[in-house]
N, C-alpha and C positions, 0 to 999 in steps of 0.2 A: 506371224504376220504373213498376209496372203503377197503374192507376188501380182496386182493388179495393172493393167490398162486399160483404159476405157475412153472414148471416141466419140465425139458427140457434138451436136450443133442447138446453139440458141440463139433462136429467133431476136434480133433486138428487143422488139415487141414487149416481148416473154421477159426480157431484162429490163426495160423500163417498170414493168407493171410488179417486179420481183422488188426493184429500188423502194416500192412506194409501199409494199405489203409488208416487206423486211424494215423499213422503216418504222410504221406503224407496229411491228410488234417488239422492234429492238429497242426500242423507246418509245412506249406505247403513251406513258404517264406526260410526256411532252408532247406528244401528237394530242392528245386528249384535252389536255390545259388549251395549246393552241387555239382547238374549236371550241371549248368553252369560252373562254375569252372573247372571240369573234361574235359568237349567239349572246354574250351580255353586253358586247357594245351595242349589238341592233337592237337588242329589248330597250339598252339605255338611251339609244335613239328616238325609240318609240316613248318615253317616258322624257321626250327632253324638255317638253312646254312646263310639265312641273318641278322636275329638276331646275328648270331655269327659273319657275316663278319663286321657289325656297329659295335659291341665291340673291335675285332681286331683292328679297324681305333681309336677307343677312345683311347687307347694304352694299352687294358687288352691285357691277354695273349689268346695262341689259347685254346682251351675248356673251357674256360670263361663261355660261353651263355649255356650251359649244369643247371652249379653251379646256376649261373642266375634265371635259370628257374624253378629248384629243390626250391630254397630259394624262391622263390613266391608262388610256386604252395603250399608248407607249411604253407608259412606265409599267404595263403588264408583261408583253412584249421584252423589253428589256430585261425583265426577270425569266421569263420562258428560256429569253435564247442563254441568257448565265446558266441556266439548269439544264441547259441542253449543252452546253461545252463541258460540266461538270459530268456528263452522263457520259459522254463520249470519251472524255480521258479516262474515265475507270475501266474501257474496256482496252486500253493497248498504251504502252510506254512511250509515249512520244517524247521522252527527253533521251530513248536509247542511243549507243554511237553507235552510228551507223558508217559501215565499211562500202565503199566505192570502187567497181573496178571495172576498167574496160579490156575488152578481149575481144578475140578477132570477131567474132559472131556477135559482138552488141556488147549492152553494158549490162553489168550485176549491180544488183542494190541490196545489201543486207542487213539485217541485227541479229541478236544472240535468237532471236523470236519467229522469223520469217525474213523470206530471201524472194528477189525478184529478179529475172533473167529476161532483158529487151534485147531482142533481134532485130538488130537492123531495121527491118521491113516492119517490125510493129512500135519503131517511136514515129510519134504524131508528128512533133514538132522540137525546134530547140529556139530556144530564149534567154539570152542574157537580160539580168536584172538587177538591180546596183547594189542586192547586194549578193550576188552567184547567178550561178548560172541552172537554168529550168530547164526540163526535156520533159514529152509528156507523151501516156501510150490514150489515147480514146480523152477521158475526163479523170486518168490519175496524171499529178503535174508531181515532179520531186526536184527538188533542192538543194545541188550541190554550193553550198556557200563558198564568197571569196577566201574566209578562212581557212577551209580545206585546203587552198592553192599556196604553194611558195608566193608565188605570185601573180597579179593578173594576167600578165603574157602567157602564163603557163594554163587558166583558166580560159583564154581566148584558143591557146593552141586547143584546144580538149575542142571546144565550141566549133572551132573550123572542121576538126578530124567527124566530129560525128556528124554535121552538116553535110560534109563530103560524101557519107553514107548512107544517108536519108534518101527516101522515093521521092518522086518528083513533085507531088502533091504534098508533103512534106516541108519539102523544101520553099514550095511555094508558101503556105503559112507560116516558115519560120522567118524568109526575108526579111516583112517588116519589124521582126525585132531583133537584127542584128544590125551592126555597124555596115555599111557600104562595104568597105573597106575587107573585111572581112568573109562578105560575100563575094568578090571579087578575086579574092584571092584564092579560093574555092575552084573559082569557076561557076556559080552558081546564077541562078536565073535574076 
């Protein structure tokens, strides 16, 4: 095993347009169904005066093939996104336990599978939510449940300590979703 470091900057840009390429190919067969789907509701659009005239003759009513084609084009939809959560759990253990810890430089997030280290200066935001409490770095959001906690006091102490530690832009987005009360006790904006 090589002893590596390596040093490097990307463009957001470059990561937004990486989400949409890596997407398309990590799940190509759902990006694909998606725009199939979409290109047969417009053909079926384009085909609605006789869709509509064949239902009329079945003895629905007239605006029938409208209803018709809305209840497909969903119930397509609704199968895509099942197969698209189906695709997505095969690639990582989302039932793993996941171990939690705070340290003086930020919090750790782990499983037996990969491990996450937030410094201070890179969580976004902190939010209690009924049921745990969220912190988030960019657009990853993670979930310490009430469960984890003895108890909620002990869930809110956690909430206050890392609020305490957040940038001011931070703090500012986390305000409205914490308790007053809480914020205050902080000292916070």
């Amino acid at each position: 095993m090589l002893d590596r470091e390596l040093t490097y900057h990307v463009p957001f840009e470059r990561l937004v347009k990486l989400s949409r390429t890596m997407s398309r190919k990590a799940f190509g067969g759902v990006w694909w169904a998606t725009w199939l789907l979409i290109a047969v509701f417009i053909a079926a659009c384009f085909a609605g005066p006789f869709v509509e005239g064949q239902l009329v003759r079945t003895g629905l009513p007239d605006g029938a093939g409208v209803f018709v084609l809305i209840a497909l084009f969903f119930a397509g939809l609704f199968a895509i996104r099942r197969w698209a959560k189906r695709q997505s759990r095969s690639r990582a253990d989302y039932g793993a336990e996941v171990k939690f810890r705070q340290e003086a430089g930020g919090l750790r997030v782990g499983t037996n599978n990969v491990e996450y280290f937030f410094k201070w200066a890179g969580i976004a935001q902190v939010l209690i939510e009924p049921d745990g409490l969220v912190f988030s770095h960019g657009n990853l959001f993670f979930l310490v449940p009430n469960s984890a906690f003895a108890t909620l006091g002990e869930r809110d102490e956690l909430a206050r300590e890392i609020f305490a530690n957040l940038g001011e832009d931070a703090k500012d987005r986390s305000v409205p979703h914490l308790p007053p009360a809480m914020v205050r006790a902080v000292g916070g904006a």
